[in-house]
C-alpha positions, 0 to 999 in steps of 0.5 A: 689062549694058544700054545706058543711054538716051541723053539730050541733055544726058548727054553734055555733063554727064557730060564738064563734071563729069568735068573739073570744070567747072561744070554749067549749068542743065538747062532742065527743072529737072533741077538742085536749084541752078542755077550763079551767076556769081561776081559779076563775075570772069571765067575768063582762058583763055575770059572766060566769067563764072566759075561756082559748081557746080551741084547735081543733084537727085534726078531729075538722077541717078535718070534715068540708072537703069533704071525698076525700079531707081528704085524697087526696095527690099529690106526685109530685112537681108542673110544676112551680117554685116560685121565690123570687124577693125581700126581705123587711126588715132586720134581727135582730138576727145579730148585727153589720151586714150592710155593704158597698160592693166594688161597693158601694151597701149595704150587710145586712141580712134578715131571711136566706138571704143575701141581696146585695142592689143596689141604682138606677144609672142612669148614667148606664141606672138603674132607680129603686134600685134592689137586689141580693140575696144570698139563699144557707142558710136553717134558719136565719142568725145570723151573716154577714161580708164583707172583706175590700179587693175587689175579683179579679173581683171588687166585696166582699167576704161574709161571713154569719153564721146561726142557723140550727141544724147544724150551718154553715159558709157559704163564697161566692162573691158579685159582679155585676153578681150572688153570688156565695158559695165558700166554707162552714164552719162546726165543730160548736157547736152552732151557730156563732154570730159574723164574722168578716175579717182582714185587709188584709182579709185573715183570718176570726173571728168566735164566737160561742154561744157555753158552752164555747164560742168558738173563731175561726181563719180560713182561708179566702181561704181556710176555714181551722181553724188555731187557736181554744180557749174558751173565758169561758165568755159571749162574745158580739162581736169581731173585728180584731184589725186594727193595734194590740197591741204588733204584727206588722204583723196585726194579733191580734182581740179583744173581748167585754165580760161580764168582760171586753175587751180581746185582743188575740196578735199573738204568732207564731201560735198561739194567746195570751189572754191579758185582757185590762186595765181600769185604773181609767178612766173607771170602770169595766163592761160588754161591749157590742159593739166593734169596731176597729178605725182608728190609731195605736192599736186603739179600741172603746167599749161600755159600758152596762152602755151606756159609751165609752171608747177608747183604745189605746193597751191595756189601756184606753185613753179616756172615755166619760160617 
């Protein structure tokens, strides 16, 4: 230990910052922003002009420091590692991103990390729920999804988006051993919001929160784009179509926009935009979540209004306000 130099203003500083009172200026510009008046309000206990707080600068801080340590840098890493064991919380700039696993654990984004959780067992001799997590993403997750069809080995295919100045599409297996990156998606304007697999989980939705609105089609093995299009409306989520209006071969998704539902149908190799049709059973809005049900071309959506509608193809069966 060392006594620290004293200092005239050290005193009165450190106090006013510890009570949380504004600091003023240091007259020998020890501050990077002096405090102002805010405009003409006075404080009712002193009567004082009210004050935003200042800034310290650099110099501000570093003189409390001993001269070596000003200075003072370690060019190498250190001999040992941290490791990060578990992750508390969820992340929420992902909407929709919680998912069921093949072997029954849960997949969830938290920060930029996926997260496989895995309840206790004790049939398997496992007492306490553990985790496994994914860490190859360098900023936060935007978007997660789980394929339907389990890997070889019985475990899932991932896939998670992120917001890096170079936004990517990260695909990689979940399963009872380490996850592993299979392959990387990039070419995005912005990052990606909304993922989703098809049924058969060979193909792989994207949305970018691009000018445009970016809707991609990739390929789930290999990562390559069969079908690139701007939607040119606020999109809030998309979802393959379980079985699709007007295509029997499983290859059609729908989006929630601004203005509606649009279905993209199949067409050779390419995808045919349909607007759905509300009818008089539902009125015009934005729609907001979307998911695919269980039967034949059947898709649920809600409404900005907080209403559901139900459709069956392209139109409106059902709409509970």
């Amino acid at each position: 230990s060392y006594e620290l130099p004293t200092y005239p203003a050290r005193t009165e500083v450190e106090a006013r910052l510890l009570e949380g009172l504004p600091v003023p200026p240091n007259p020998a510009g020890a501050w990077h922003k002096a405090p102002e008046a805010k405009g003409d309000e006075l404080d009712a206990e002193t009567g004082e002009p009210v004050m935003t707080p200042g800034t310290p600068s650099y110099e501000a801080v570093t003189r409390f420091l001993k001269p070596e340590e000003r200075t003072k840098t370690i060019p190498t890493s250190p001999d040992s590692q941290l490791s990060l064991e578990w992750v508390y919380g969820v992340s929420t700039l992902c909407r929709g991103h919680v998912s069921y696993a093949a072997d029954g654990s849960i997949l969830y984004a938290a920060g930029a990390v996926g997260v496989q959780y895995r309840f206790p067992n004790e049939e398997a001799g496992e007492d306490a729920a553990s985790q496994k997590l994914f860490l190859s993403h360098k900023d936060m997750l935007t978007a997660l999804a789980v394929s339907p069809v389990p890997t070889a080995a019985g475990g899932s295919f991932v896939a998670s988006a992120d917001c890096s100045s170079d936004p990517k599409v990260m695909l990689w297996t979940a399963g009872k051993g380490a996850s592993q990156l299979k392959s990387i998606l990039q070419g995005f304007k912005a990052p990606v919001f909304a993922l989703d697999f098809s049924p058969d989980g060979s193909k792989l939705l994207s949305v970018s929160k691009d000018a445009g609105f970016t809707v991609s089609v990739h390929d789930a093995a290999s990562g390559l784009r069969l079908f690139n299009a701007c939607a040119n409306e606020t999109v809030f989520g998309a979802k393959w179509c379980r079985s699709p209006p007007g295509s029997a071969s499983g290859g059609s998704f729908a989006l929630a926009t601004a203005k509606g539902i649009v279905f993209y149908a199949e067409s050779g190799l390419s995808y045919e935009a349909r607007k759905g049709v509300a009818g008089s059973k539902a009125k015009a809005e934005a729609l907001v979540s979307l998911q695919a049900m269980a039967g034949a071309e059947t898709m649920a959506a809600g409404g900005q209004s907080g209403a559901l509608y139900k459709y069956e193809g392209r139109n409106v069966s059902e709409c509970v306000a």
